[in-house]
C-alpha positions in Angstrom: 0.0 0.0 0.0 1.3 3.6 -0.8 2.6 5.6 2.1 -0.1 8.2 1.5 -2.8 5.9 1.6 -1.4 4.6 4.8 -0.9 8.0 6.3 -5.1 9.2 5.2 -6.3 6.2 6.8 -4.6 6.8 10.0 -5.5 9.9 10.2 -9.0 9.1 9.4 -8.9 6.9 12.0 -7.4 9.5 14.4 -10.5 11.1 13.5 -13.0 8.5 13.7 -11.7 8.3 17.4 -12.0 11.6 18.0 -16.0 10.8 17.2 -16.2 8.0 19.4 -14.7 9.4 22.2 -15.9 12.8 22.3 -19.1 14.2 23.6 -18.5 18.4 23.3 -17.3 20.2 19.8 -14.7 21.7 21.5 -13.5 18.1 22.7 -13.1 17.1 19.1 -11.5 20.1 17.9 -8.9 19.4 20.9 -8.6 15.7 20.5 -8.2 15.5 16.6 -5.4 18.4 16.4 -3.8 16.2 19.3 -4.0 13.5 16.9 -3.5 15.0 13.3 -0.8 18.1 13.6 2.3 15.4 14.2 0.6 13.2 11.8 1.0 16.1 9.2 4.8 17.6 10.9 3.2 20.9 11.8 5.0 22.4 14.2 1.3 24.2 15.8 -2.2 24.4 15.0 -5.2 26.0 15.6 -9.0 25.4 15.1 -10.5 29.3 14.5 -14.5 29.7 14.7 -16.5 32.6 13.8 -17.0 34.9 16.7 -20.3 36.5 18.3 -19.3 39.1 15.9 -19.8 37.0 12.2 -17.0 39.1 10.8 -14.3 37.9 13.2 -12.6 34.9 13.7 -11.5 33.7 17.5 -9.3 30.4 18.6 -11.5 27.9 20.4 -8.7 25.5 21.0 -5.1 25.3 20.4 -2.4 22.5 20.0 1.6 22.8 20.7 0.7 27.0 20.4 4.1 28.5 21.9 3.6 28.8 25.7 5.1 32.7 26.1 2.1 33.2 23.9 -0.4 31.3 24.9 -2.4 33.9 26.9 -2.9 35.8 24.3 -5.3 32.8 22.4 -8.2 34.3 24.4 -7.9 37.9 22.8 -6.7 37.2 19.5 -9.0 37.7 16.4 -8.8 37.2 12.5 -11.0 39.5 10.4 -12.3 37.0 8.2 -10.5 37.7 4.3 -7.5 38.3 6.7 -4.2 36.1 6.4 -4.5 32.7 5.1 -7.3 31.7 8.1 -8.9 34.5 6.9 -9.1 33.9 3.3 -9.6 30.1 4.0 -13.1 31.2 5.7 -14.3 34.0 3.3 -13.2 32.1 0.2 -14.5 29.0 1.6 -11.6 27.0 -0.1 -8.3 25.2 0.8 -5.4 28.2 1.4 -1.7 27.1 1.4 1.7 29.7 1.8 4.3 27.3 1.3 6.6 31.0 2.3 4.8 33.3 4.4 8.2 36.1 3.7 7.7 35.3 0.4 4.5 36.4 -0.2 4.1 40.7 0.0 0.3 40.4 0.9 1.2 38.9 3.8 3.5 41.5 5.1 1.7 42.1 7.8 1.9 38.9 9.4 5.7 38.5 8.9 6.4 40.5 12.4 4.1 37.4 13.7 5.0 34.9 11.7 8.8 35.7 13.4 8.0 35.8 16.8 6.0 32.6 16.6 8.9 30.7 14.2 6.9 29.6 11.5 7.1 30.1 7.7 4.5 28.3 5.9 0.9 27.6 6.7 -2.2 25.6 5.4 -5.7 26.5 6.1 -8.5 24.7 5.6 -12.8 25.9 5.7 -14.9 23.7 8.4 -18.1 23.3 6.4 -21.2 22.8 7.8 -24.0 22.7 5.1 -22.4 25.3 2.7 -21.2 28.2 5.0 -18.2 28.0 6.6 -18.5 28.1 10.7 -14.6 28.5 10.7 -10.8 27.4 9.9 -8.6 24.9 11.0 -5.3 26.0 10.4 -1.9 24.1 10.5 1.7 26.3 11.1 4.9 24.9 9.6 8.6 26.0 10.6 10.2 25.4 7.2 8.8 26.7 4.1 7.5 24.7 1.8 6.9 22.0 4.5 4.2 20.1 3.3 3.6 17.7 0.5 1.3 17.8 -2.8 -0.7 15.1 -1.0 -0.8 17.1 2.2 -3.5 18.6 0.5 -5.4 15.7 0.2 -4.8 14.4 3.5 -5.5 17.6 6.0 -9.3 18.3 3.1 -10.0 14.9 4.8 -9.4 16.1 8.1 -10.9 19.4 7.8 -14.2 17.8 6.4 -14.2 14.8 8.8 -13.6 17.7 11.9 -16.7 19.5 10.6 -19.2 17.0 10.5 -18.1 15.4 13.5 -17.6 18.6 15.4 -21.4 19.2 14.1 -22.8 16.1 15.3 -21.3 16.6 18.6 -23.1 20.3 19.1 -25.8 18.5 18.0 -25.6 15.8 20.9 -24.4 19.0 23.3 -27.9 20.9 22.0 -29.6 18.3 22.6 -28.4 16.7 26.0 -28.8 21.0 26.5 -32.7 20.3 25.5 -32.6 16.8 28.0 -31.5 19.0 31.0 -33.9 22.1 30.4 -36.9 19.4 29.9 -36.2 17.6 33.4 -35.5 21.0 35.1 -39.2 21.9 33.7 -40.6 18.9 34.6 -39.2 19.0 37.7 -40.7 22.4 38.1 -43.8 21.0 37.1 -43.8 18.2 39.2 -43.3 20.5 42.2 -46.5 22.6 40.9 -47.9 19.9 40.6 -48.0 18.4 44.4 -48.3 22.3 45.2 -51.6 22.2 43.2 -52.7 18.8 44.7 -52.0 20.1 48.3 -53.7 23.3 47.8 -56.3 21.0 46.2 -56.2 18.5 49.6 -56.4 21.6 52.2 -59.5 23.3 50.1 -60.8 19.7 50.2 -60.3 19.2 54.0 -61.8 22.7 54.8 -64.8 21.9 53.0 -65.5 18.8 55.0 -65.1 20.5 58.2 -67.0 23.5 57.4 -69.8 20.8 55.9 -69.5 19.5 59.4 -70.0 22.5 61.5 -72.9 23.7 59.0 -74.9 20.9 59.6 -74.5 21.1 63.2 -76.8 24.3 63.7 -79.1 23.7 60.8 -80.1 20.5 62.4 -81.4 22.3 65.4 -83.0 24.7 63.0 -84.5 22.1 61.2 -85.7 21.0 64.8 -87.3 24.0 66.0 -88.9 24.4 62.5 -90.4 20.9 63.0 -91.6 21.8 66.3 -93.2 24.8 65.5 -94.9 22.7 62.3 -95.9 20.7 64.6 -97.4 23.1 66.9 -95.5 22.1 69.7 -94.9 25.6 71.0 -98.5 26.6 70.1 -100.9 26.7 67.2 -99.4 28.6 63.9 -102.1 30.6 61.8 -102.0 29.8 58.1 -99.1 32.3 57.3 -96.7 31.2 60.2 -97.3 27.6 59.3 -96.5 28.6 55.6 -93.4 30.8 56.8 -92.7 28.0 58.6 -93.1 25.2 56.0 -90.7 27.5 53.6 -88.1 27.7 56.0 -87.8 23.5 56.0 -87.7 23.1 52.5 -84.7 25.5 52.7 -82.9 24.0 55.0 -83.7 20.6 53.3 -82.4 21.9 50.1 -79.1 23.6 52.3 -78.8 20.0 53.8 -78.8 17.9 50.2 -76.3 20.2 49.4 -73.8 20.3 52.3 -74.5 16.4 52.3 -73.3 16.3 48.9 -70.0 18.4 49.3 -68.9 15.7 52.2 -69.6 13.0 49.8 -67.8 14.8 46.8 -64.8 15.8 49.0 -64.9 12.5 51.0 -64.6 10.6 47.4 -61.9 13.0 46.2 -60.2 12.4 49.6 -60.4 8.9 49.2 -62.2 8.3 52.4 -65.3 6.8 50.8 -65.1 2.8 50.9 -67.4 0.5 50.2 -68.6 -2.2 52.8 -70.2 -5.1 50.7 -72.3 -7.2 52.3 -75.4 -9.5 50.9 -78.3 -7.7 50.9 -81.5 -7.6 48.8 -81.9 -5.5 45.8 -85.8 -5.4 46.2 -85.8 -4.3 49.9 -83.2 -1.3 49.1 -85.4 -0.7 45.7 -88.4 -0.3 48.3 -85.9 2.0 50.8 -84.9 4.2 48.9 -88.6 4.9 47.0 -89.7 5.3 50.0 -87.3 8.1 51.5 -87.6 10.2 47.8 -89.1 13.3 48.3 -92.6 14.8 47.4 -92.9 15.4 43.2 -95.4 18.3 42.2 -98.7 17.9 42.8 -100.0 15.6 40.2 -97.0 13.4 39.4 -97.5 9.7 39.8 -94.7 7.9 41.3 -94.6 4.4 39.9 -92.0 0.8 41.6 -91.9 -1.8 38.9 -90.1 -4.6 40.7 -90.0 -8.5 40.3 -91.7 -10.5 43.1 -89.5 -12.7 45.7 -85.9 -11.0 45.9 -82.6 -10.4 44.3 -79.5 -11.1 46.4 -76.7 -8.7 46.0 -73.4 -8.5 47.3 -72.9 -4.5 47.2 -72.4 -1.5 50.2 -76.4 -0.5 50.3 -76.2 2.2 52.6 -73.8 3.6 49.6 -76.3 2.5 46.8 -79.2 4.3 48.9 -77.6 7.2 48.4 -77.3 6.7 44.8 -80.5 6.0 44.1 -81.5 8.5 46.0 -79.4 11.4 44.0 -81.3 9.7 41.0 -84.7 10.1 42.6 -84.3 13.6 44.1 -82.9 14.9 40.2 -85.7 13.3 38.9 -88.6 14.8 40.8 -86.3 18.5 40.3 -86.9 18.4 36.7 -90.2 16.7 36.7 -93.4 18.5 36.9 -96.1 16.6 35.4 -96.4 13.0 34.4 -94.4 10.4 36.2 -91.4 9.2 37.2 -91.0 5.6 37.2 -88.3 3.2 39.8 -87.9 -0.4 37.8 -85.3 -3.4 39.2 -84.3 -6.4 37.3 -81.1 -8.3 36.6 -79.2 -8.9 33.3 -77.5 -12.3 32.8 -74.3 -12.8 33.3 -71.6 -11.0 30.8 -68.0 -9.3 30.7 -67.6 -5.7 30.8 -64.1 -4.3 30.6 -62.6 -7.1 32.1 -64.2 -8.6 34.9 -67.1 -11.6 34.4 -70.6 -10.4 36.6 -71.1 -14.1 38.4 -74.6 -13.9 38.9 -75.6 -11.2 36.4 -76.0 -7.1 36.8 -78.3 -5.1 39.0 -80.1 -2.8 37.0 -81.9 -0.2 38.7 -83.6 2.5 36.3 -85.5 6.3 37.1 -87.8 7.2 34.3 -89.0 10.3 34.4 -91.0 12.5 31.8 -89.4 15.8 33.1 -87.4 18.1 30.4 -85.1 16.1 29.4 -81.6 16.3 28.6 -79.7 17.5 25.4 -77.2 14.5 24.0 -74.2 16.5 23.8 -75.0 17.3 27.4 -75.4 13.9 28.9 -71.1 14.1 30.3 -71.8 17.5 31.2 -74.2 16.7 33.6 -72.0 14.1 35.8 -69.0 17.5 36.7 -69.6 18.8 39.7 -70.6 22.1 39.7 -72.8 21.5 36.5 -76.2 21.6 35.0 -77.1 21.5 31.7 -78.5 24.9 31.8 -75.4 26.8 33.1 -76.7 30.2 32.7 -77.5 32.6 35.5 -81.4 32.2 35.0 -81.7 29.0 35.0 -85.2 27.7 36.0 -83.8 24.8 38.6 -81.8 25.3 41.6 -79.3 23.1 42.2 -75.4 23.4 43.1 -75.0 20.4 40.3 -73.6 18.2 42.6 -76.1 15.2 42.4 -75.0 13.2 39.7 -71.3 13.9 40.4 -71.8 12.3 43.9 -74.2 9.3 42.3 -71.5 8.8 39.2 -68.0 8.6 41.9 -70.2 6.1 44.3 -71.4 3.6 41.5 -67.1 4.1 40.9 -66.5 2.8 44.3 -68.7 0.2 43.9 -67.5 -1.1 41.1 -70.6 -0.2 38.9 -71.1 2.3 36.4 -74.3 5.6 36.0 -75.9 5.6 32.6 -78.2 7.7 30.9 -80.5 7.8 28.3 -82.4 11.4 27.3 -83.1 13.7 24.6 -84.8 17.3 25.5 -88.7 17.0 25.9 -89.3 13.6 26.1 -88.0 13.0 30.0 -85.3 10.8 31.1 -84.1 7.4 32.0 -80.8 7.0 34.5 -79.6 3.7 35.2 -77.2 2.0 38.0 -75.9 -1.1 37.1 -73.8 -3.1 39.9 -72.3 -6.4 39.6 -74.3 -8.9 42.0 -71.0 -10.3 42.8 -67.6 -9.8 40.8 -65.0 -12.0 40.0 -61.5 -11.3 38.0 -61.2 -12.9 34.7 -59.3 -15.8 35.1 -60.0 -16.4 38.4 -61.4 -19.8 40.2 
C-alpha cells in the first residue's frame, strides 16, 4: 500500500476516534489536532470559529501554540478575508503559503509569523451545510513543509472535523434540550404536588365547614319541626306557611352540604365500600320510600320482580345513589311520572371482569325536560347543569349526579343515561351482584 494511503487512513482513524470518544465540539477540535498536527509535521495548530461578531474569527482551541504566547489565544482575532485563516473562511476553499516572507500580501503577518517561528501555513474551511463556521489551520517551521498530497490528507481532516464537530453540538444541544426538559418537569412536578396540596387543604376545609354547617341547621330544622308541629303553640295559616318554607330550605341547604362531604370524601379517598349481601328489592323499596314529594300531580310508579334479588354491594352507599337519581328526577319533573324499575341482566363481561350472577339494574324514568345528547357528560362534573346560565329555571349546586356517578365508581358499577330534551329521562345504576377477575377460580 502507498505511504499516503497509509498516512489518510490513520488519520481518518485519528479522526473517527476523535468521534467516538468525544461528547462536546470543543472536545473534538482538541482531540483531533492532538491527533493530526504530528501526523501532518506541523509544528502548531489552531482550530479558529466565527466569533459573536460574524465578521471575526477567534481560537477555540489550540495544540503545541508556543507557551510565552499562549495567553494571548483568548484575545486574538482574525478578520475573516484576513491572512490565510482569513481567506480560508471568506473564500470557503483550501489556502496554502508554502513561504509566508515570500508572499508581500502577507507582510503584515511577517512580524508574527517571526515571533511565533513559523514560515509556511495551510488553512483549511470547516463546512457545515455550505457556509463556513470556521478554519482549521496548520503552522509549519520550514517553508514549503508540506507535500502535494498534504492537501489531500488535511481536506479529509478538515471535512471529517466539521461533520463530526457538528454532530457533537448537535448531541451538546440536545443533551442542553434533555436538562432544560427535566428541570421543567421538575418544576412541574413540584406545581404539581403544590396544586394537589392546595387541592387537599380546600378539600379538607370543605369537609369541616360541611360539618359544623350541619351542626346548627339541624337544630333549626328541629325547632322548624316543632313549631310545624305546633308544639310551641298553634301557627295561623301564614306562620305555618313561613314556617313550611323555612324547611324546605334548610332541606335543600342539607342535600347540598350532604353532597360536598360525599364529593370531598370521594376525592379524599375516604369513601369505601362495605359489601355485604343484601336484597336489591328491599333497598329498591328503601330508597322509593325516602324520595321526596314530586309536584302535585306526578304519579310515582316501583316496577319490581316478586321474591328478591340477592346482592353483594355497600347499600347504605347505593341508597344514596338512588336516592341522588330520585331527588334529580322529581327537580326536573313536573307533570307526568317518574318511574323506579329493578331487574337483573344475565351474566356477561364488561371491561374485564365476568358479573357471576348477572347485573343489578336499577332504572328512574322520568317525563321531566329532558336532557340534550351533547350534554349527557356535562351533567355528571360537579358544579354543573345543563342549563349553566344565571337564570336558570332549577336550583341546584349540580352536585347530584357527580356524587351518584363517583359512588357507582367505588362500587365497582357504572351511571348511565339515556335522554333527549322533551321527552324525560331514564338513568340507570348497574352493579355487579358479585364480581370475580377474569381468570380467576
Amino acid at each position: 500500500m502507498p505511504f499516503a494511503s497509509v498516512r489518510e487512513l490513520r488519520i481518518a482513524g485519528e479522526i473517527a476516534q476523535a468521534f467516538l470518544t468525544a461528547r462536546r465540539p470543543i472536545e473534538v477540535y482538541r482531540m483531533a489536532l492532538e491527533r493530526v498536527a504530528p501526523l501532518v509535521g506541523a509544528a502548531f495548530a489552531c482550530v479558529f470559529l466565527r466569533d459573536d461578531d460574524p465578521e471575526l474569527l477567534r481560537v477555540v482551541t489550540a495544540y503545541n501554540w508556543p507557551q510565552r504566547y499562549a495567553n494571548y489565544l483568548g484575545s486574538m482575532r482574525v478578520r475573516v478575508g484576513n491572512g490565510p485563516t482569513g481567506r480560508a473562511v471568506f473564500e470557503n476553499r483550501l489556502i496554502d503559503v508554502e513561504d509566508v516572507f515570500a508572499d508581500p500580501e502577507l507582510s503584515d503577518w511577517w512580524d508574527s509569523a517571526k515571533e511565533l517561528r513559523f514560515k509556511s501555513a495551510i488553512a483549511l474551511p470547516l463546512i457545515v451545510g455550505e457556509a463556513p463556521l470556521g478554519s482549521l489551520t496548520f503552522y509549519y517551521r520550514d517553508h514549503d513543509a508540506f507535500r502535494e498530497t498534504d492537501r489531500g490528507l488535511l481536506k479529509l481532516v478538515a471535512d471529517q472535523l466539521a461533520a463530526t464537530a457538528d454532530k457533537a453540538r448537535l448531541i451538546e444541544h440536545l443533551e442542553q434540550m434533555n436538562a432544560e426538559l427535566a428541570e421543567r418537569n421538575s418544576e412541574l412536578e413540584a406545581r404539581q404536588r403544590e396544586a394537589e396540596n392546595a387541592m387537599r387543604i380546600r378539600t379538607e376545609f370543605l369537609v369541616n365547614v360541611s360539618h359544623e354547617l350541619r351542626t346548627p341547621l339541624t337544630a333549626m330544622l328541629g325547632y322548624a319541626f316543632m313549631l310545624k308541629e305546633g308544639l310551641t303553640g298553634r301557627l295561623s295559616d301564614a306562620q305555618a306557611g313561613t314556617v313550611a318554607k323555612l324547611e324546605v330550605a334548610g332541606r335543600e341547604l342539607v342535600s347540598l352540604i350532604n353532597g360536598l362531604m360525599d364529593l370531598t370524601s370521594l376525592k379524599l379517598g375516604h369513601m369505601h365500600a362495605k359489601r355485604t349481601l343484601c336484597d336489591a328489592i328491599a333497598m329498591t323499596r328503601a330508597a322509593f320510600g325516602d324520595m321526596p314529594s314530586p309536584t302535585d300531580g306526578v304519579e310515582l310508579k316501583l316496577q319490581i320482580p316478586d321474591g328478591s334479588i340477592p346482592i353483594h354491594t355497600d347499600p347504605a352507599l347505593v341508597h344514596r345513589v338512588l336516592q341522588n337519581l330520585l331527588d334529580n328526577a322529581v327537580k326536573f319533573t313536573s307533570e307526568g311520572s317518574i318511574t323506579v324499575r329493578l331487574r337483573i341482566d344475565p351474566e356477561k363481561e364488561v371491561e374485564g371482569r365476568r358479573s357471576r350472577g348477572g347485573e343489578v339494574v336499577w332504572e328512574v324514568a322520568d317525563t321531566g325536560i329532558g336532557v340534550d345528547p351533547k350534554n349527557h357528560e356535562l351533567i355528571f362534573e360537579e358544579f354543573r347543569q345543563a342549563d349553566g346560565s344565571a337564570t336558570r329555571s332549577y336550583v341546584g349546586a349540580g352536585l347530584g349526579l357527580a356524587v351518584a356517578r363517583g359512588l357507582a365508581g367505588r362500587l365497582g358499577g357504572e351511571i348511565g343515561v339515556e335522554s333527549e330534551p322533551g321527552k324525560g329521562s331514564v338513568f340507570s345504576l348497574r352493579l355487579p351482584s358479585s364480581v370475580i377477575r377474569l381468570g380467576a377460580r
